[in-house]
C-alpha positions in Angstrom: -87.7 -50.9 170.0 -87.5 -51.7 173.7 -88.0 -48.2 174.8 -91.7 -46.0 174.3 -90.0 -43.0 172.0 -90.9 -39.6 172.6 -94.0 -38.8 170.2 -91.8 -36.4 168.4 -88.9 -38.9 167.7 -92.1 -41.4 166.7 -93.0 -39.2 164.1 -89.1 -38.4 162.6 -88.9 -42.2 162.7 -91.9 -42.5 160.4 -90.6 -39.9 158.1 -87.1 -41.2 157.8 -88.4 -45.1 156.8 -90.9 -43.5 154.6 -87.6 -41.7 152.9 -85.9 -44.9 153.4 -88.2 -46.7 151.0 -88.3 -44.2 148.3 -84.3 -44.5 147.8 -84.3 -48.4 148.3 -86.7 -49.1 145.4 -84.6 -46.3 143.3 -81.3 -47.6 144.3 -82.6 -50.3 142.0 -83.0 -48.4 139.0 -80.3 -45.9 138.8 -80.1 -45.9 135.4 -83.8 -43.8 135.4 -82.8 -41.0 137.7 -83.1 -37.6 136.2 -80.1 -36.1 138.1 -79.5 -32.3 138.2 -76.4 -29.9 139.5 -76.9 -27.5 142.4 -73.0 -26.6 141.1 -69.5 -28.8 140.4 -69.4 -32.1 142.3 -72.9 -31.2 143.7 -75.4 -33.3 142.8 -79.6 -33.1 143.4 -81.6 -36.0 142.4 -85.4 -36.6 142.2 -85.0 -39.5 144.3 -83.5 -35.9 147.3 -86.6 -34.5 146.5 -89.4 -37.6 146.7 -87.5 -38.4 149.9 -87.6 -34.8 151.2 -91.3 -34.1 150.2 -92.1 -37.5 152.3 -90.9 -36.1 155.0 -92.2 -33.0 155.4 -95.2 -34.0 154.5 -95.5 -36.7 157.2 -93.9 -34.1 159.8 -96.6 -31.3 159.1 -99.7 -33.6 159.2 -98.2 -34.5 162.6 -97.2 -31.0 163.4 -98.0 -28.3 161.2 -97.5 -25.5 163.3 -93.6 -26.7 163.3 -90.7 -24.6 161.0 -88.8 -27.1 158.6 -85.6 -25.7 157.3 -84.5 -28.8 154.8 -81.4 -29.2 151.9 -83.5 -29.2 148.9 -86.3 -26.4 149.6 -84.9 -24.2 152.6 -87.4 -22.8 154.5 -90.2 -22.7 152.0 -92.4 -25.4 153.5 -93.9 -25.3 157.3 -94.4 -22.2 159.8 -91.9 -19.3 159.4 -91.6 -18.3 163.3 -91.8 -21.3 165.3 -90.1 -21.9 168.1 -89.4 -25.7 166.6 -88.0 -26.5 163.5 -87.3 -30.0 161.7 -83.5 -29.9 159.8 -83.3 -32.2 157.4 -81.3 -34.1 155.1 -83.1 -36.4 152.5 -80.1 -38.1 151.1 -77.2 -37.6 152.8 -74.2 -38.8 150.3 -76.1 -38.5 147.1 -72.8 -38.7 145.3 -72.4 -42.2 147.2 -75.9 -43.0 146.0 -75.7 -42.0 142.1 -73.0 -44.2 141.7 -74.4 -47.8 143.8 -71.9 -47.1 146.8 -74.0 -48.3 149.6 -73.6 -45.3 152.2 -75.9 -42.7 152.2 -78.7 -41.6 155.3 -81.4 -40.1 156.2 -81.3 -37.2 158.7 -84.1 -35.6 160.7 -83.5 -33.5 163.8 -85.9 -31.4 165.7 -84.4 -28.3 167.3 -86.3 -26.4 170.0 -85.2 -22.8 170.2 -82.1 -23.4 168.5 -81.1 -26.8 170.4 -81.3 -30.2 168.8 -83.7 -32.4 171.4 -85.0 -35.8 169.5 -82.8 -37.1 166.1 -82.8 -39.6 163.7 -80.5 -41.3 161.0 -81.5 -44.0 159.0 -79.5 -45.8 156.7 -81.7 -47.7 154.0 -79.2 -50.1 152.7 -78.5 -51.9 156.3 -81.6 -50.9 157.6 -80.3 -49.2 160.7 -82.0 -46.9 162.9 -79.8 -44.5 165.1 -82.0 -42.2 167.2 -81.8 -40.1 169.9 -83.8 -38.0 172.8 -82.0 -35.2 174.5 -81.4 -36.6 178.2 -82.5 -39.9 177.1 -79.8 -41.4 175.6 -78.4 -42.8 172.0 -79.5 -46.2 170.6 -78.9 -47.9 167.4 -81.7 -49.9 166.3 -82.1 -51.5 170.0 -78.9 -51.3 171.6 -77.6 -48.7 173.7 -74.6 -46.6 172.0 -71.9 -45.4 174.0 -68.6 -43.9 172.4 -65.7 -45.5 172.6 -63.0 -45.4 176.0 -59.9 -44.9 173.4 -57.9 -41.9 175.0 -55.1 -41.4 172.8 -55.3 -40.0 169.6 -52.1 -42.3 168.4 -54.6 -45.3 168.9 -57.7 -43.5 166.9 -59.4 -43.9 164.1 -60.8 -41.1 162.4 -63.7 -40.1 160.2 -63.1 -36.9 158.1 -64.8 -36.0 154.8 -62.7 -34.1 151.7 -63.9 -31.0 150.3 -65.4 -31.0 146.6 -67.1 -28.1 145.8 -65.5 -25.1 144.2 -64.6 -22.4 146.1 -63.4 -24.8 149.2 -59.9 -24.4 150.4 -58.0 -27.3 149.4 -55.0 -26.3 150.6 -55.8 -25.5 154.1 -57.1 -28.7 153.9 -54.6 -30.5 152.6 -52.5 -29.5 155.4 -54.7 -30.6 157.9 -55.0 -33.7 156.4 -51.1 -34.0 157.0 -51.0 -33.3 160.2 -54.1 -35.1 161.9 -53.0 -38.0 159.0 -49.4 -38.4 161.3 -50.8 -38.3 164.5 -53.6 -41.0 163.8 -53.6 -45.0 163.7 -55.9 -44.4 160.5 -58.5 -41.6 158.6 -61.7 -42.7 157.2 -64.0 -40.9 154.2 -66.8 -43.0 153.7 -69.0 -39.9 152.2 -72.0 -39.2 154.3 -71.7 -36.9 157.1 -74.5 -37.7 159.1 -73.2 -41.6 159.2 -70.1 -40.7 160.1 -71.2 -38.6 163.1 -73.3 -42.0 164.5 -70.1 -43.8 163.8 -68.4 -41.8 166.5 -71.0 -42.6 168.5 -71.2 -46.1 168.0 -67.4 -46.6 169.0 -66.6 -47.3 165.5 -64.6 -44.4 165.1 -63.1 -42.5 168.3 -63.4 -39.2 166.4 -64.5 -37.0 163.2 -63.9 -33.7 161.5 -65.3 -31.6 158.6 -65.1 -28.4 156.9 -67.7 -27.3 154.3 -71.0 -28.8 156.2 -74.4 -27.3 156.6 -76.8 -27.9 159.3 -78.9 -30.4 157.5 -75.3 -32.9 158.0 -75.0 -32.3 161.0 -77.9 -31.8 163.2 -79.0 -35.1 163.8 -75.4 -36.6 164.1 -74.8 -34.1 166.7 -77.6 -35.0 169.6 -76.7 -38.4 168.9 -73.0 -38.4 169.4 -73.7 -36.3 172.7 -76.1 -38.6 174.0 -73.4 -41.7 173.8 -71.0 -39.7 176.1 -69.5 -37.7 173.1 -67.9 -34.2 172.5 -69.0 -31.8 169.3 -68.0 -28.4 168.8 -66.3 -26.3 165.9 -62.1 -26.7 165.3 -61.8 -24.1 168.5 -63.6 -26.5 171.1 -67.0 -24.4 170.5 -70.3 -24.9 171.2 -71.5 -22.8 168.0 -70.7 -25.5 165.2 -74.6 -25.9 163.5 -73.9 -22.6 161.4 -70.2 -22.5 161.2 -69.1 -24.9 158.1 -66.6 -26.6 160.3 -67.0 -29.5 163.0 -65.3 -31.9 165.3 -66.4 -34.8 167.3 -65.2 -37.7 169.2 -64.5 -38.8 172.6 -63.8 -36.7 175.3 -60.4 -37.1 175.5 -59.5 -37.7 171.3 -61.8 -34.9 170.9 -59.3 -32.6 172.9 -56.4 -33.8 171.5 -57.9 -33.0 167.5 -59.6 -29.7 168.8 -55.4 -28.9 169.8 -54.6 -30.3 165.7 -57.2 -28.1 164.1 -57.6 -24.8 166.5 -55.1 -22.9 164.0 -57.7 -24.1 160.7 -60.5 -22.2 162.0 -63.0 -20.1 160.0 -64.4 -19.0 162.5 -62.4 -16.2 163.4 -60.9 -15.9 159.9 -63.4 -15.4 157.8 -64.2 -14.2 154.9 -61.6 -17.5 154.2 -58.6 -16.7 152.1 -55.6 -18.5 150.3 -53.1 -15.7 151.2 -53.5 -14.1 154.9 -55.7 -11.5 155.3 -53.4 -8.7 155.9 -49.5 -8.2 155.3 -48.6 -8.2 159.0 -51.3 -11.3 159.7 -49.5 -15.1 160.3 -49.6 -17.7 157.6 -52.8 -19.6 157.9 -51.0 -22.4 159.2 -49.8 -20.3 162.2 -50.4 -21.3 165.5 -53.9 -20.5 167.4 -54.7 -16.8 167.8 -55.2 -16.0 171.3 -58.2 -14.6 173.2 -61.5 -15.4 173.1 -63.3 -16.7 169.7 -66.6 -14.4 168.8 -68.9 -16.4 167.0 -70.8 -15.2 164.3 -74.3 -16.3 164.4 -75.2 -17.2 160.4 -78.6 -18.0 159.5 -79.1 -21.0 157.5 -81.1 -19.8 154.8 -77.7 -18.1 153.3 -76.3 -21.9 154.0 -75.5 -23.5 150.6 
């Protein structure tokens, strides 16, 4: 790497190729796994754990006085009240992984009072390293990323991912699906969240959007995709997407035209989410925007699934 990296983002780096190495050599024997459910479609390997206990355990040598809030354990591991806390992500696309389809990451973000400042996500199968420091830019491997200069979200290609677990709402989604599907030159669902967030900000994609994602998908992505000249927020143009289930990302201008698409799917005004509208008198969840201004509701991510 060209660049010194911030001690910090030295130390995520570690982590995540230490992670890395774990899932390569068991990508190799995936007929051994001892797989478990954390509920339908929702898988937890031992390969998610090995990873994630690498990592923590090469973040708190480092920095032990540090919080870690991670998929597999929560909160358990690290110091309860510090002012930083690593978010991460083992195996991000473990569905991907169980079944040999090569895209899956690694996600480690460090957040500093509740903002993301140095991020990592490694991808094990091409061996690529997309990091970040906040203010110092995005790189993949070596190379500077910027987004891309599409403009128009005719011309766009999109990432998105589908819902799977029980208890999402399929048909919201399903019309969302229709209506960003029309207005797009193509959608994209590789299956790993935290890849398809450095895809925006490699200018592979112009733009992404999810429902259902915690802030172990996310966090990394995020830093990353605003240090290549990006936009992220939640389906209302938000700033508060870490802790809201839904997000959007892309470039500055695509970004406002899908942020227009998928204003009236918000949660996060509508929540506890429903099938049927809330009340008699209320709009069909399809309806346009509701006016004024959006209060967000500040969840804490131990209650995350």
């Amino acid at each position: 790497m060209s660049q010194a990296l911030h001690p910090m983002l030295n130390i995520a780096v570690k982590a995540a190729r230490a992670a890395g190495a774990i899932i390569n050599r068991a990508s190799l024997d995936l007929d051994v796994l001892k797989v478990g459910s954390k509920g339908p479609n929702d898988f937890v390997s031992e390969v998610d754990q090995a990873a994630e206990q690498a990592i923590i355990e090469t973040l708190l040598e480092a920095y032990p006085g540090h919080g870690i809030l991670a998929e597999e354990s929560g909160r358990q591991h690290g110091a309860k009240h510090s002012d930083f806390v690593w978010i991460i992500d083992p195996l991000d696309g473990t569905t991907n992984f169980l079944h040999g389809f090569p895209v899956y990451a690694v996600s480690i973000a460090l957040a500093h009072r509740g903002q993301v400042q140095q991020a990592v996500v490694y991808d094990p199968t091409r061996n690529d390293l997309f990091y970040a420091s906040r203010g110092r830019g995005a790189f993949l491997n070596d190379k500077r990323l910027r987004v891309s200069k599409r403009t128009r979200i005719a011309e766009a290609l999109i990432g998105t991912g589908f819902p799977f677990r029980k208890g999402d709402n399929f048909k919201r989604y399903v019309k969302m699906f229709e209506e960003v599907m029309q207005s797009c030159a193509g959608l994209r669902r590789p299956g790993a969240a935290a890849l398809d967030l450095c895809y925006v900000a490699a200018g592979w994609y112009d733009a992404f959007f999810e429902t259902g994602l915690n802030p172990w998908d996310v966090a990394a992505g995020s830093l990353i995709i605003t240090e290549a000249g990006g936009l992220i927020g939640n389906f209302t143009g938000e700033a508060d997407y870490l802790y809201q289930r839904e997000v959007v990302a892309g470039t500055p201008k695509v970004y406002g035209q899908l942020v227009q698409i998928l204003t009236p799917y918000t949660r996060v005004i509508q929540e506890p989410e429903a099938e049927t509208p809330p009340a008699p008198a209320a709009p069909a969840p399809t309806a346009t925007a509701r006016p004024g201004p959006v209060r967000i509701r500040k969840a804490d991510a131990d209650g995350a699934a």
